[in-house]
C-alpha positions in Angstrom: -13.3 13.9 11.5 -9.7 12.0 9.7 -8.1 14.0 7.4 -8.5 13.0 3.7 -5.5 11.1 2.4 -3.7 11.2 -1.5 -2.3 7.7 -2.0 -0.1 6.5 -4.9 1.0 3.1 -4.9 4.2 2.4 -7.2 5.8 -0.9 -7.7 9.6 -2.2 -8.7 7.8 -4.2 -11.0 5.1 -4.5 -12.9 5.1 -7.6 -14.5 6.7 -10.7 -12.0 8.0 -14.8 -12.7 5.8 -17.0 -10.4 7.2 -16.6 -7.2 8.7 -13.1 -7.9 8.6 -10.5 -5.6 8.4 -6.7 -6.2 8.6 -3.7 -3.7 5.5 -1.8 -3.3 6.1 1.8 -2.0 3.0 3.6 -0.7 3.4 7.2 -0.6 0.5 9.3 1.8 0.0 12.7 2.3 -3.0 14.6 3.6 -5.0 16.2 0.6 -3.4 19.5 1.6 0.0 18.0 0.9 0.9 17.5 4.1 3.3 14.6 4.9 2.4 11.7 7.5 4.3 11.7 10.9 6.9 8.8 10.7 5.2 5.6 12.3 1.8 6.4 11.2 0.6 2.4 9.6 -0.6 2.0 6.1 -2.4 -1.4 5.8 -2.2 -3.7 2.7 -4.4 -6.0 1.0 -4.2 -8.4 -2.2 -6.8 -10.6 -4.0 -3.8 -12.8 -4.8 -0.6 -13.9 -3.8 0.9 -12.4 -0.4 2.3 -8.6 0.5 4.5 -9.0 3.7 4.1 -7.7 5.8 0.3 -7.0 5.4 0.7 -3.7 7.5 4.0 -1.2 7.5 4.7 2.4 9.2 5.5 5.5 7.6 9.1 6.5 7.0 9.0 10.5 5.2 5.2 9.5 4.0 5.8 6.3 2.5 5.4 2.5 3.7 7.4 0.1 1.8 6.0 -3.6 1.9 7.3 -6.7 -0.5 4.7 -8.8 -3.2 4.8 -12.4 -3.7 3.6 -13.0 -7.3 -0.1 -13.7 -8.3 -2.6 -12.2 -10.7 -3.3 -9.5 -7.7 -5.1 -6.2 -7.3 -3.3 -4.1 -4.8 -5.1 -1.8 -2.4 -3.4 0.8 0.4 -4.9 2.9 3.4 -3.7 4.8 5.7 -4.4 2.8 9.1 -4.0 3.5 12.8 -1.8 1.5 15.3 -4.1 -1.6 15.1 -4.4 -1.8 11.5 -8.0 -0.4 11.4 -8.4 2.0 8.3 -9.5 5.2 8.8 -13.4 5.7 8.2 -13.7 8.6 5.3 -10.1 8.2 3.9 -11.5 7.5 0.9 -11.3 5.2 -2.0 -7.9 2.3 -1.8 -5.2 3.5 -4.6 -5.1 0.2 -6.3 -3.3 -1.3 -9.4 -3.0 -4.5 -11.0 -0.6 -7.0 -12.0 -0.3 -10.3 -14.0 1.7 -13.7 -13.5 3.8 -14.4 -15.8 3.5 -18.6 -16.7 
């Protein structure tokens, strides 16, 4: 069986002009607070508006990805080489923002 994975998602910005773009830092670490091997892939999704690119490696536990403004809900999980999420990771770390008009 995977290990369980703690994911925080954090953001350069929370609120974005149309067509702004923040960094989106995914930090994971195994539920015993152990770090991820560097190269490990986190994959990223949006309802809205583009994260490139959509999968990233580990650096030190963290995957840093970019997010083209949109009203978007933000999801992360740890992934393997292919970009296939782990079964039993458990629930996306997820967190909104809004477009500024």
């Amino acid at each position: 069986m995977p290990p369980a994975f703690l994911v925080t998602v954090s953001v350069s910005r929370t609120v974005l002009p149309i067509d702004g773009t923040a960094e989106v830092v995914d930090t994971v670490t195994e539920l015993s607070g152990t770090p991820l091997h560097n190269g490990m892939v986190v994959s990223f999704m949006t309802t809205l508006g583009a994260v490139e690119p959509s999968v990233a490696p580990t650096r030190n536990s963290q995957a840093f990805v970019t997010l083209r403004a949109g009203t978007v809900t933000l999801s992360a999980r740890p992934a393997d080489a292919d970009g296939n999420l782990f079964p039993g990771g458990g629930e996306p770390s997820r967190f909104p923002w809004t477009r500024v008009r």
